[in-house]
Residue frames as qw, qx, qy, qz and C-alpha x, y, z in Angstrom:
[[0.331, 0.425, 0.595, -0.596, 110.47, -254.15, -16.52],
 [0.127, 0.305, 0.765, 0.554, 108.28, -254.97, -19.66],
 [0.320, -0.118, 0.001, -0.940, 105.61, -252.08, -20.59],
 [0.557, -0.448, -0.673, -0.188, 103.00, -254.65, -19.92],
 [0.574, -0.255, -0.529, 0.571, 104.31, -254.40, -16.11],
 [0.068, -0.001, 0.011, 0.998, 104.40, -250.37, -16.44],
 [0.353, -0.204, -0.402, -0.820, 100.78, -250.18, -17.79],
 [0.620, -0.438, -0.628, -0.171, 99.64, -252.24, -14.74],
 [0.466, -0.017, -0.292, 0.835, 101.46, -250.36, -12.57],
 [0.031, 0.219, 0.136, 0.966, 100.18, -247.25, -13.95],
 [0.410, -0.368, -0.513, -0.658, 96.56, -248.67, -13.89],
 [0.705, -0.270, -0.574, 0.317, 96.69, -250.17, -10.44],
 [0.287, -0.140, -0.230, 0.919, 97.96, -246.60, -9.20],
 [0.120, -0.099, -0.281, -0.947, 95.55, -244.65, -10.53],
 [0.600, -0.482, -0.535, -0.349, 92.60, -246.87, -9.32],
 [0.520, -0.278, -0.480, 0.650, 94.46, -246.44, -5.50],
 [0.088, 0.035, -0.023, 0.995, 94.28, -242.59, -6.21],
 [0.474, -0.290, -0.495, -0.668, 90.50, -242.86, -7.30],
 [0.587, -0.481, -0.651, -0.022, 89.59, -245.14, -4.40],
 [0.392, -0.371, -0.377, 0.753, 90.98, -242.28, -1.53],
 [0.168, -0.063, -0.149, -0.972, 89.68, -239.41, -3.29],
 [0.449, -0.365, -0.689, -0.436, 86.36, -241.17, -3.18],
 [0.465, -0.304, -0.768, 0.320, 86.49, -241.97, 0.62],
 [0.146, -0.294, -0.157, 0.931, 86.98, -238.38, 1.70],
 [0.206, 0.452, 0.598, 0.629, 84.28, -236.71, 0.18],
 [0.119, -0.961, -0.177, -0.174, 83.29, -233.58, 2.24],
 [0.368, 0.669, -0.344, 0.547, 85.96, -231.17, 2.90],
 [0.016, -0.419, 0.577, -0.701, 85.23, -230.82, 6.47],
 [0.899, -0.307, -0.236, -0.203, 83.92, -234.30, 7.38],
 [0.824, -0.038, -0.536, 0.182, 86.94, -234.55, 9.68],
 [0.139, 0.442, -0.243, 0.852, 86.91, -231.64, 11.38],
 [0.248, -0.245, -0.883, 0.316, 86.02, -231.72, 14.95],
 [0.156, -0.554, -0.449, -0.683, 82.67, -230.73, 16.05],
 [0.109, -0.324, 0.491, -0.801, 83.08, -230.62, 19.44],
 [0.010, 0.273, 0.922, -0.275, 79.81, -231.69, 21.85],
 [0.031, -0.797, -0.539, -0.269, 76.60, -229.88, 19.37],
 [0.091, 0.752, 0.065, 0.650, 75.73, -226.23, 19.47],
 [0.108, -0.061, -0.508, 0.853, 76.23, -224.09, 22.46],
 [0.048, -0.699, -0.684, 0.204, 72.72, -223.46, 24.48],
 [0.338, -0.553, -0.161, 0.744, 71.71, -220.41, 24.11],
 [0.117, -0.488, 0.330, 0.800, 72.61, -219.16, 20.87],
 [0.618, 0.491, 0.498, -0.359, 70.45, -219.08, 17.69],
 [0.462, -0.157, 0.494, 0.719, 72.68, -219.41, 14.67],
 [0.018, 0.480, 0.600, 0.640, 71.20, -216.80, 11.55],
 [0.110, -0.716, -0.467, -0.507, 69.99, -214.85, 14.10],
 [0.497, -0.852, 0.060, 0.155, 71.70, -213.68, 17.05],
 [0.502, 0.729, -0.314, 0.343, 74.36, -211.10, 16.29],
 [0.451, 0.366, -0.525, 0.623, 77.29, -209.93, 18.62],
 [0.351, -0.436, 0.195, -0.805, 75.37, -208.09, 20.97],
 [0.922, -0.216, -0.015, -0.321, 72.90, -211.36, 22.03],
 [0.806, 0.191, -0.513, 0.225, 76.37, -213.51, 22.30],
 [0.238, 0.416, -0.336, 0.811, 77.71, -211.07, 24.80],
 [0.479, -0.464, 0.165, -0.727, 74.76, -210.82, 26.87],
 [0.892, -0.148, -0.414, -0.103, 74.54, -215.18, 26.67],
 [0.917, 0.140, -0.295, 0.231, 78.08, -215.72, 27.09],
 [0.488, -0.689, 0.256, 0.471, 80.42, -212.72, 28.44],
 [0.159, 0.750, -0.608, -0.209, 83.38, -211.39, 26.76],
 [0.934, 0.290, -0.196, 0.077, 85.18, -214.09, 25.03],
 [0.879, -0.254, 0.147, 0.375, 88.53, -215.81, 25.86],
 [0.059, -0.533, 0.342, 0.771, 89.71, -214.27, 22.92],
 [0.634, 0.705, 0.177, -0.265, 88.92, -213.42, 18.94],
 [0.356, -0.219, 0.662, 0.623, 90.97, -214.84, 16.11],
 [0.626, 0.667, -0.050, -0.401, 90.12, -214.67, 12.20],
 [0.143, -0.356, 0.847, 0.368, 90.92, -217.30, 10.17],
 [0.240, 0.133, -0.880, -0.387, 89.84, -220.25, 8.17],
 [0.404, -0.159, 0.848, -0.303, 87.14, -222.57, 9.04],
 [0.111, 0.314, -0.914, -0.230, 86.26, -225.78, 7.84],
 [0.452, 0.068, 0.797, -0.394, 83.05, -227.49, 7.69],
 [0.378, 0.388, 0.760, 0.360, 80.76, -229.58, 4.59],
 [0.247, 0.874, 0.401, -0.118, 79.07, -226.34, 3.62],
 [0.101, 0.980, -0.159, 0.068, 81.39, -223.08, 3.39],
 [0.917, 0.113, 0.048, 0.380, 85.02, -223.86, 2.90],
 [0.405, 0.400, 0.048, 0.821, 87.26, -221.04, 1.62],
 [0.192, -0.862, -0.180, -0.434, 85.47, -218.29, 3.82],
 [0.481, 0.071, -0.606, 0.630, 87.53, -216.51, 6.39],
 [0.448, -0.551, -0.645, -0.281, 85.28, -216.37, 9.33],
 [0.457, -0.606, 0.096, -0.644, 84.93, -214.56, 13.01],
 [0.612, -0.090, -0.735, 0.277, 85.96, -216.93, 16.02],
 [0.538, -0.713, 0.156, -0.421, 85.00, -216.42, 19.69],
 [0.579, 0.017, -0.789, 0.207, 86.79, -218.65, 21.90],
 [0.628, -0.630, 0.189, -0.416, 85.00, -219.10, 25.63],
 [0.283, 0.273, -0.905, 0.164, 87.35, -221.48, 27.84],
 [0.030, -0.016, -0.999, 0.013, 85.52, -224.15, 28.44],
 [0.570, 0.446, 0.303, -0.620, 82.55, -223.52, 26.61],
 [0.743, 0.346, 0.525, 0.230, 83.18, -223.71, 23.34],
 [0.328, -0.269, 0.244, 0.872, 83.22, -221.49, 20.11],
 [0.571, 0.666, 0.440, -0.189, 81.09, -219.22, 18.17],
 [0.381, -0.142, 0.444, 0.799, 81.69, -218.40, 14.81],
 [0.246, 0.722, 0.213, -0.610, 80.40, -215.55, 13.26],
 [0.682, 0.609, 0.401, 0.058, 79.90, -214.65, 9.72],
 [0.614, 0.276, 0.046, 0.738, 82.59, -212.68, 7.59],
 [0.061, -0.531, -0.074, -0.842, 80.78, -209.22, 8.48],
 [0.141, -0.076, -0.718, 0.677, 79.91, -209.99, 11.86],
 [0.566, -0.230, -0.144, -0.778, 75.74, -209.67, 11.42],
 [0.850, -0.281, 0.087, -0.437, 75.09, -213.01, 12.84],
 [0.637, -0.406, 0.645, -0.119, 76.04, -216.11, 14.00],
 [0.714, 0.241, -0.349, -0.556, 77.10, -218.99, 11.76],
 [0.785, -0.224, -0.563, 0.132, 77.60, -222.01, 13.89],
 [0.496, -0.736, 0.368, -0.278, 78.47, -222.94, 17.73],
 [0.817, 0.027, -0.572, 0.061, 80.32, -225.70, 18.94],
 [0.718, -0.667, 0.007, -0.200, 79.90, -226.80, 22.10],
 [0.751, 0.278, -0.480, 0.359, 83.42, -228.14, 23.52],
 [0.736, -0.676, -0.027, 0.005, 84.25, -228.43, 27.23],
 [0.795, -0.433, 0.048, 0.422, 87.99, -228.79, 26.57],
 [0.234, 0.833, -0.059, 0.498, 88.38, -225.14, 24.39],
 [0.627, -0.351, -0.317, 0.619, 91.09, -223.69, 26.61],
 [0.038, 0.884, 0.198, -0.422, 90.11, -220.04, 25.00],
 [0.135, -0.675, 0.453, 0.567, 92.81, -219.70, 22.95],
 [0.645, 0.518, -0.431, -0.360, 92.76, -220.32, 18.80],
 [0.911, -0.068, 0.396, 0.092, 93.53, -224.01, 18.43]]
């Protein structure tokens, strides 16, 4: 293999690498969003209390990760309702920061 061959190689990779990194370009453009917000709820402004009175008790409550073009790295508050959806709550539990509607939540962390 003649370093020509190598150096086109090299360059040929490296534009492959560039063109996929490109495609992707929000973290959490592939994360599912389920069917839009849950009725009901007013994200930024209805805490725990106003979920509870919408929705019931939850399915159950996890902490963990979640994933979406805005807030990345933050570990976040989860409701699950089966077959409702999910709310997620801010790190300190004052308010809501999304819903996601989703008919086929079974209640339980995914």
């Amino acid at each position: 293999m003649t370093l020509r061959t190598k150096i086109l190689g090299l360059l040929l990779g490296l534009m492959l690498c560039a063109t996929v990194s490109c495609y992707f370009t929000e973290p959490g453009e592939l994360a599912n969003r389920g069917d839009g917000p849950i009725p009901g709820i007013t994200v930024d402004k209805d805490g725990p209390d106003q979920v509870l009175k919408a929705l019931g008790q939850p399915s159950s409550r996890a902490s963990g990760w979640w994933k979406d073009e805005h807030q990345f790295d933050i570990e976040f508050r989860v409701w699950y309702y089966k077959g409702i959806g999910r709310v997620i709550f801010r790190p300190e539990m004052t308010t809501v920061y999304a819903t996601e509607a989703d008919k086929s939540q079974t209640g339980q962390p995914n």
